[in-house]
Each structure stands twice: as structure tokens, then as C-alpha cells.
C-alpha positions in Angstrom: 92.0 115.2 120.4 92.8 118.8 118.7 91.0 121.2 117.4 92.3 122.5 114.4 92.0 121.7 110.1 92.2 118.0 109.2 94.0 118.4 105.7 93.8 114.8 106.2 89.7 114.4 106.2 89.6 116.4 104.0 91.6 113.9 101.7 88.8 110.9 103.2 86.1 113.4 102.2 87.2 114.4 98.8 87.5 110.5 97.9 84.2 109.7 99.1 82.2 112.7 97.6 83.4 112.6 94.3 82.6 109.0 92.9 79.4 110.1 94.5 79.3 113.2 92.7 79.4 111.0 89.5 76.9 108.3 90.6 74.1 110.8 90.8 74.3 110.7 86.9 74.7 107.3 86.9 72.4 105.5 88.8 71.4 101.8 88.6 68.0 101.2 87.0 64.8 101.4 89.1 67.2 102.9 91.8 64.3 105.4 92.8 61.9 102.6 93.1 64.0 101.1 95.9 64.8 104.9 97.5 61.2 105.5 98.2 60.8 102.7 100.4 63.8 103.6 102.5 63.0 103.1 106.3 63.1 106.8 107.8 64.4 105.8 110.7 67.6 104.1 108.7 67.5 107.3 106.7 67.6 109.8 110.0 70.8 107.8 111.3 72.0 107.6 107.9 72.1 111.9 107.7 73.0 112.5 110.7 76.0 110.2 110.6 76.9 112.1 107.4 76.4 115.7 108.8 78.6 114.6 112.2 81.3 113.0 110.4 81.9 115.6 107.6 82.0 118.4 110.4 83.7 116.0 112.6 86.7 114.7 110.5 87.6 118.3 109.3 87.3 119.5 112.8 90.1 117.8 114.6 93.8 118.2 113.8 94.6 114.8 115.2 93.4 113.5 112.2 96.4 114.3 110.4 99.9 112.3 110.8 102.0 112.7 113.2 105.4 111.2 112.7 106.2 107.7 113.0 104.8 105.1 115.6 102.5 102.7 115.4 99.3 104.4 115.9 100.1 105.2 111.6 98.7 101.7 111.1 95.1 102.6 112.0 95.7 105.6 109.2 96.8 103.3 106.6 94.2 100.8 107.4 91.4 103.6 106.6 93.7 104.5 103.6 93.5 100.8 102.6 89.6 100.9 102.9 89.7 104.1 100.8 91.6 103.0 98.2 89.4 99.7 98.3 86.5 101.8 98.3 87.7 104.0 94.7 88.5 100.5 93.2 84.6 99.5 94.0 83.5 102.7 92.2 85.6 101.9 89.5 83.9 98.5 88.9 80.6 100.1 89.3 81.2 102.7 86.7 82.9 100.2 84.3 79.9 97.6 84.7 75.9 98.0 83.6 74.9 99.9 86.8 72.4 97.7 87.5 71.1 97.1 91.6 73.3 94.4 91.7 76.3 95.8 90.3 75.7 98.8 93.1 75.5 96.4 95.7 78.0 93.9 95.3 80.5 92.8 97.7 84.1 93.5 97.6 86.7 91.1 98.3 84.1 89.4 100.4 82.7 92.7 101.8 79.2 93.0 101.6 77.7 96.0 100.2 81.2 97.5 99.7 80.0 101.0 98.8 78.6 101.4 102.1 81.0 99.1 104.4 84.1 100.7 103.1 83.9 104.3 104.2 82.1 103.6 107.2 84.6 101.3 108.4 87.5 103.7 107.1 86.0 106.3 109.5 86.4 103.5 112.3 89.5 103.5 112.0 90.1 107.2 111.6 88.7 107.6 114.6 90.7 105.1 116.5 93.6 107.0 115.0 92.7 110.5 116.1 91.3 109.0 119.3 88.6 110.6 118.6 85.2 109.0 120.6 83.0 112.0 118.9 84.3 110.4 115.3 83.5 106.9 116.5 79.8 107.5 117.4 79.1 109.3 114.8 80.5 106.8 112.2 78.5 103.8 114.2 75.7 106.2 113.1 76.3 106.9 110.0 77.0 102.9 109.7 73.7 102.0 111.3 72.0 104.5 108.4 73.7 103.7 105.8 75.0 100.1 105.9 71.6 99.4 107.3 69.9 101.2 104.2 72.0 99.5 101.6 71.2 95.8 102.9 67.8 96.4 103.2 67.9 97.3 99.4 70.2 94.3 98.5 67.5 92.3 100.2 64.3 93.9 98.0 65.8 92.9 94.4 
């Protein structure tokens, strides 16, 4: 682990803000219906997680490549989950937005828009071996995974 400007969560971040960015003009029907009922304890973990990993993954050099060698595979794998993640916005934005469409499985993953980045953070974390990362995305995942099946469940 090294301090120092993650160019490369940076990259992670940009790709999860801004479809996220665009959903807040696009939300599915009765989506504020469902919010208000949120469990706060889910919601706590859920903000916390996101605070610690956005300071987290643009706190640590070790984030970014560094040459060669097999570690690169735990990179690509987030990349992967990334990418897999920008493809399940895409379907989202292209569909009716309704609850369903938002919280739809992927390739078999359930409630993709919230599985995909946390588990893309796993794996950065591995990467950087970064235990601070780690924790912090088991956090977030807890929240926000935790939030997004609970609502999946309600409709």
C-alpha cells in the first residue's frame, strides 16, 4: 500500500458516478415510495461504505498498474465488472425504467447495479492489497446490496 493519486480510481469512480448522475433524472416510477422505507441501518453502512471507498480508492497509488505480472488479473477483473456494470445502465436507460428494470439481474447477477461495483471494489482491493479498501467495500456492499434486495423484494 502507497500513498499517493490513484489516476486509476479515479477511472472506477468516474464510471460509477456518471450513469448515476443521469439516473437521478431518470428514475423508475414510485422509486421514492420504496426510498422512504429504506432500513437506516442499511442506509448508514450504505454511506459510509461510499464516503470510505471514494476517499479510499483515490488515496492509494497502488491502485494504479504496475507493469506486468499476474496480480493485473484482479485489475482486469474489476475492469470486467465495470464494464459489465456501464452495459447494465445502458439497458436501464434504453428500457421503461420501471422497479423491475432497475433491479434486474445481469448475466445471472442479481441486482446488478448494486453487485457490480461493489464487487469491482473487491477486487480492486485485492489488487492494491489494500485491507482499508476491502472493509470498506464489504461496507458499502452490506448498505447497498443489502438496500437494493430489500427493495427488489417490496415490488
Amino acid at each position: 500500500m502507497k500513498f499517493g493519486f490513484s489516476y486509476t480510481g479515479l477511472v472506477f469512480l468516474i464510471m460509477l458516478f456518471v450513469p448515476n448522475f443521469l439516473w437521478a433524472k431518470n428514475k423508475p416510477e414510485n422509486y421514492d415510495k420504496y426510498a422512504k422505507n429504506e432500513s437506516k441501518i442499511l442506509l448508514a453502512f450504505e454511506r459510509a461504505g461510499e464516503v470510505a471507498v471514494t476517499c479510499i480508492v483515490l488515496a492509494f497509488s497502488s491502485f494504479n498498474p504496475r507493469g506486468l505480472n499476474p496480480w493485473l488479473l484482479w485489475l482486469a477483473g474489476a475492469l470486467l465488472l465495470m464494464v459489465l456494470y456501464e452495459v447494465y445502465w445502458a439497458r436501464y436507460f434504453r428500457s421503461s425504467k420501471t422497479m423491475k428494470d432497475f433491479y434486474s439481474s445481469l448475466l445471472g447477477i442479481p441486482v446488478a447495479g448494486a453487485t457490480l461495483p461493489v464487487c469491482a471494489v473487491l477486487l480492486i482491493a485485492v489488487y492494491g492489497k489494500n485491507p482499508f479498501l476491502f472493509a470498506a467495500g464489504i461496507i458499502l456492499g452490506i448498505g447497498h446490496i443489502g438496500i437494493h434486495l430489500a427493495h427488489r423484494k417490496d415490488f
